[in-house]
C-alpha positions as CSV (number, residue, x, y, z in Angstrom):
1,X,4.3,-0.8,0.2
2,X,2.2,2.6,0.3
3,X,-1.4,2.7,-0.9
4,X,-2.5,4.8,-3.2
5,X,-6.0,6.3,-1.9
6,X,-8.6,7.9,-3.9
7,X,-11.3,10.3,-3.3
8,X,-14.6,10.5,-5.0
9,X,-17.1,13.7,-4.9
10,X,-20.7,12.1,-5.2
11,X,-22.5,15.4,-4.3
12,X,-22.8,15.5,-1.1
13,X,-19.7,13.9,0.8
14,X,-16.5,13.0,-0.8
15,X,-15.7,9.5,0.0
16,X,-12.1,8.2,0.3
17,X,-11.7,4.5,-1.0
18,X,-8.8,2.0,-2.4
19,X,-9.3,0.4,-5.6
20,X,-6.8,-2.6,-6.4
21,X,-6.1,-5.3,-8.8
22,X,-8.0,-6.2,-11.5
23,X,-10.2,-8.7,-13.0
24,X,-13.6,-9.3,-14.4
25,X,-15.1,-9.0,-11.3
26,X,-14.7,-6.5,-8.5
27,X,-15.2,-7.9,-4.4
28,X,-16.5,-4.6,-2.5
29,X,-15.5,-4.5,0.8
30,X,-18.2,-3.1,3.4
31,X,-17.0,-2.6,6.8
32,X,-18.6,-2.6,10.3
33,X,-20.1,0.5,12.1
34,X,-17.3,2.7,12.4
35,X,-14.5,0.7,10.8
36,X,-13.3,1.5,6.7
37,X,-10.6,0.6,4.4
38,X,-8.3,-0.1,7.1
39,X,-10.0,-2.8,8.7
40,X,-9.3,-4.8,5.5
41,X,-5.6,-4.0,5.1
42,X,-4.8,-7.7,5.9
43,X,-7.3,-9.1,3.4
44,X,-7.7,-6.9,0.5
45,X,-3.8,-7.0,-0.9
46,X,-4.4,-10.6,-1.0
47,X,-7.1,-10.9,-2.7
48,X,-6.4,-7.8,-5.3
49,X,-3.6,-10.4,-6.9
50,X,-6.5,-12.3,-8.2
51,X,-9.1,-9.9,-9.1
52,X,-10.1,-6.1,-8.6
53,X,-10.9,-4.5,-5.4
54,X,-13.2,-2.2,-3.5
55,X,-12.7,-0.9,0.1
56,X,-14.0,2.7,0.5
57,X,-15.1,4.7,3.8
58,X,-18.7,5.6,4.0
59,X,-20.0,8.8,4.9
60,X,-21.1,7.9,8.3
61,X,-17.2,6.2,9.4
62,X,-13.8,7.6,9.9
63,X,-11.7,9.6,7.3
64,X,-14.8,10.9,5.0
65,X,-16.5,14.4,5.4
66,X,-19.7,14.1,7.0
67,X,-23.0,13.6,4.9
68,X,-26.0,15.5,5.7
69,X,-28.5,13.2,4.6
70,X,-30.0,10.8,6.3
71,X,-28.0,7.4,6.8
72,X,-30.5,5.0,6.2
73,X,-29.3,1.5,5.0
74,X,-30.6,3.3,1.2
75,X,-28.8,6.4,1.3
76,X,-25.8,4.1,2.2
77,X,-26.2,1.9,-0.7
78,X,-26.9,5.0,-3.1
79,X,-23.5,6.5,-2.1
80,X,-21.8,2.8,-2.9
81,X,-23.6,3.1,-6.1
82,X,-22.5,6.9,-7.0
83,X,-19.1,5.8,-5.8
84,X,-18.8,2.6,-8.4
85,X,-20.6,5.2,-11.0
86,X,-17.4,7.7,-10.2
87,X,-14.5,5.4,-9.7
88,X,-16.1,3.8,-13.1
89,X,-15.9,-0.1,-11.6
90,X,-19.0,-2.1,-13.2
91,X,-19.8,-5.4,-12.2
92,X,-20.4,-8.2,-11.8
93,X,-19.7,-7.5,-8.5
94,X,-18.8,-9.9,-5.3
95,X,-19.9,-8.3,-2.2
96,X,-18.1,-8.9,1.3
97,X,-20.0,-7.5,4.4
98,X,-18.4,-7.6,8.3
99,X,-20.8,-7.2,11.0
100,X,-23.0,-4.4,10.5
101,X,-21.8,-4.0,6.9
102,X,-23.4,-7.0,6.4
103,X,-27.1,-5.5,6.0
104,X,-25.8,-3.1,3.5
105,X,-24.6,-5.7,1.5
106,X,-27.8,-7.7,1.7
107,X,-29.8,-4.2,0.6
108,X,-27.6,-3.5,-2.3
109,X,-27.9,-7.4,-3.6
110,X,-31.5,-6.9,-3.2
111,X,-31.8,-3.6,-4.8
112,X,-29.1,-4.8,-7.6
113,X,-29.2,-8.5,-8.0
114,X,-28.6,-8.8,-11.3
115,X,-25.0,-7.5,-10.9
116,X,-24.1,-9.6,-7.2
117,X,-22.8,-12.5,-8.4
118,X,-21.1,-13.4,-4.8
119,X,-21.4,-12.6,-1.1
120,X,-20.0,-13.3,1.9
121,X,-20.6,-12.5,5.1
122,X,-18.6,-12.2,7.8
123,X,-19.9,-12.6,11.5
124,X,-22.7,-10.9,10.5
125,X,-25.6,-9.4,12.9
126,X,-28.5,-11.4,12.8
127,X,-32.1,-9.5,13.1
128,X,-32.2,-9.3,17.0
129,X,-28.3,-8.5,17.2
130,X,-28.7,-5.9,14.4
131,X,-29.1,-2.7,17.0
132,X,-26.9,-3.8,19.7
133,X,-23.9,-1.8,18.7
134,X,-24.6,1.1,17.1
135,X,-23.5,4.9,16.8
136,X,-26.7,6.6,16.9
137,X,-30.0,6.0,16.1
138,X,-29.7,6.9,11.6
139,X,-27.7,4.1,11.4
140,X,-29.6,1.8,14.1
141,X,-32.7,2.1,11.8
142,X,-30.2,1.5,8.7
143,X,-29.2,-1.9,10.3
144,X,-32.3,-2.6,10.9
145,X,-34.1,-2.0,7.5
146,X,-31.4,-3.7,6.2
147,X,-31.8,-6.9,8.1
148,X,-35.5,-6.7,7.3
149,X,-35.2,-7.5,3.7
150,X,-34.8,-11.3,1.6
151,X,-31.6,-12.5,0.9
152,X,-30.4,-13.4,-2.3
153,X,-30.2,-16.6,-3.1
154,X,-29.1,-17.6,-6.7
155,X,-25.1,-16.7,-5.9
156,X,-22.3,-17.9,-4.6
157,X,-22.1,-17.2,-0.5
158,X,-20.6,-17.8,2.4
159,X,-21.2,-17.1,5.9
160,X,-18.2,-17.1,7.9
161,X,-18.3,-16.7,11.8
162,X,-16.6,-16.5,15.3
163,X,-17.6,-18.7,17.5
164,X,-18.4,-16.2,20.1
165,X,-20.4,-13.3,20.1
166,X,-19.2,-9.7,19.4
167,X,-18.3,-8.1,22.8
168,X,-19.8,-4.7,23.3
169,X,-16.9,-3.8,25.3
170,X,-13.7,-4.1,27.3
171,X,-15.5,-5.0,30.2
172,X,-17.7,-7.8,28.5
173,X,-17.6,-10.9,30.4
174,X,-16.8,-14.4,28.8
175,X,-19.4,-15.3,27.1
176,X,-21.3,-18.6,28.0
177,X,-21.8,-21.4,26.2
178,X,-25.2,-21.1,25.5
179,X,-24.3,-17.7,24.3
180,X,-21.7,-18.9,22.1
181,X,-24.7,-21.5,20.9
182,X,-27.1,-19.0,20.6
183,X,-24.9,-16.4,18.4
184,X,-23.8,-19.7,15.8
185,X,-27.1,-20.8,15.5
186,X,-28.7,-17.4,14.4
187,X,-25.8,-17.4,11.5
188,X,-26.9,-21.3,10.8
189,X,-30.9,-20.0,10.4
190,X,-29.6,-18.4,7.1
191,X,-29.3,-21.5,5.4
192,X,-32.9,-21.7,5.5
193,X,-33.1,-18.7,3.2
194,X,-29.6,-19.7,1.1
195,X,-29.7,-23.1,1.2
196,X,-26.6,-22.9,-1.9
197,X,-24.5,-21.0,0.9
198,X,-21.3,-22.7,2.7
199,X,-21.2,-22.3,6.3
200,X,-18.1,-22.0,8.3
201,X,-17.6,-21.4,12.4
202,X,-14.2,-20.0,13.5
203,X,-12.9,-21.9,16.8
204,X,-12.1,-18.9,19.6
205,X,-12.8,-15.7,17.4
206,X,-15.0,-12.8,18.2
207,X,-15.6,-9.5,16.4
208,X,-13.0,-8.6,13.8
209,X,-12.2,-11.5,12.1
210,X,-10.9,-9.7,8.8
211,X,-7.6,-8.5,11.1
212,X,-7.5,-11.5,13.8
213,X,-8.1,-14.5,11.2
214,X,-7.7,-12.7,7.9
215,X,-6.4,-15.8,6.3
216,X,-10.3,-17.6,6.8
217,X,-11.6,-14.7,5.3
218,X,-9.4,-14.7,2.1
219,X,-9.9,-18.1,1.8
220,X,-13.7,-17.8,1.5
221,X,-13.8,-14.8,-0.7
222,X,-11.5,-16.7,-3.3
223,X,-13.6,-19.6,-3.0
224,X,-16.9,-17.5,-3.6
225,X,-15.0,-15.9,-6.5
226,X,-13.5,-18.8,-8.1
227,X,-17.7,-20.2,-7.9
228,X,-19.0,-17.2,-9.3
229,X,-16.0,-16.9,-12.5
230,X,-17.5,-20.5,-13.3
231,X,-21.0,-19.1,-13.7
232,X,-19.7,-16.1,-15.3
């Protein structure tokens, strides 16, 4: 079946993105560092015949004209927000951060808390992992000062991980098992700051679990969003 893309002008950059379903409650999809709608083509269909959907590509990634402003984790977040403002999708919302995408999800719930009434996040960089795989140095700092704020902690969440590192290339060795340790335990230090959140570990996974175990992933977004219609 062909999807229907859409673009939205918020100034600046015009900003491609794929709304589907519908519900009353919207999961955005945030992607990792250079990755966009496509890297959720295995997991948003299936979870747009339960609710509505947001996957979008952001200024700084593949498929969107280039933004001249900065691309700081708040810039980021403001174009989410012009985009939802555009595309006229309100919340609640459920948020869904992969890697890098992650931080961006964790500013926006800070910024917006009141409408974040889920989150999961998905083999997301913890605060020393945060600047390991970057494009360039505006979206280093974005990772970073996005890592460097709270968590929110009154919704729904789930943290969903591989059980080894991301590689940072083809020619990455195995990693150990202290490294394997190491990269699981800096997801489980979370639960100190969302103690409500579930925590699951993905046998023989690495980076991009949303097209190599999509079904995980689906499976923790409808459990966050069946939670959060509860509270609702």
């Amino acid at each position: 079946m062909e999807r229907s893309y859409d673009y939205a002008d918020i100034g600046d950059v015009s900003l491609r993105y794929l709304a589907e379903g519908s519900g009353n409650a919207t999961v955005i999809f945030e992607s990792d560092l250079g990755g966009g709608i496509d890297d959720w083509e295995r997991v948003q269909p299936l979870i747009s015949l339960f609710t509505r959907t947001l996957s979008y590509d952001r200024a700084d990634l593949q498929n969107a004209n280039a933004s001249p402003s900065s691309r700081s984790a708040e810039n980021m977040v403001a174009d989410l927000r012009k985009l939802l403002q555009v595309a006229d999708i309100k919340p609640p919302y459920i948020l869904v951060g992969h890697c890098a995408g992650a931080a961006h999800i964790r500013y926006f719930a800070h910024k917006y808390p009141n409408e974040v009434v889920g989150q999961v996040f998905v083999d997301g960089y913890d605060d020393g992992k945060a600047a390991d795989d970057t494009e360039n140095h505006d979206v280093q700092g974005a990772t970073e000062r996005g890592q460097s704020i709270p968590f929110l902690n009154n919704a729904p969440t789930s943290i969903l991980v591989g059980d080894n590192p991301p590689e940072t290339s083809a020619q990455t060795p195995e990693p150990s098992h202290s490294d394997r340790r190491q990269w699981i335990e800096s997801h489980r230090e979370w639960l100190r700051h969302m103690p409500q959140a579930r925590f699951r570990v993905i046998a023989n996974a690495r980076r991009y679990l949303p097209l190599s175990h999509p079904d995980f992933v689906v499976e923790e977004i409808n459990r966050v969003l069946a939670d959060a219609r509860r509270a609702l």
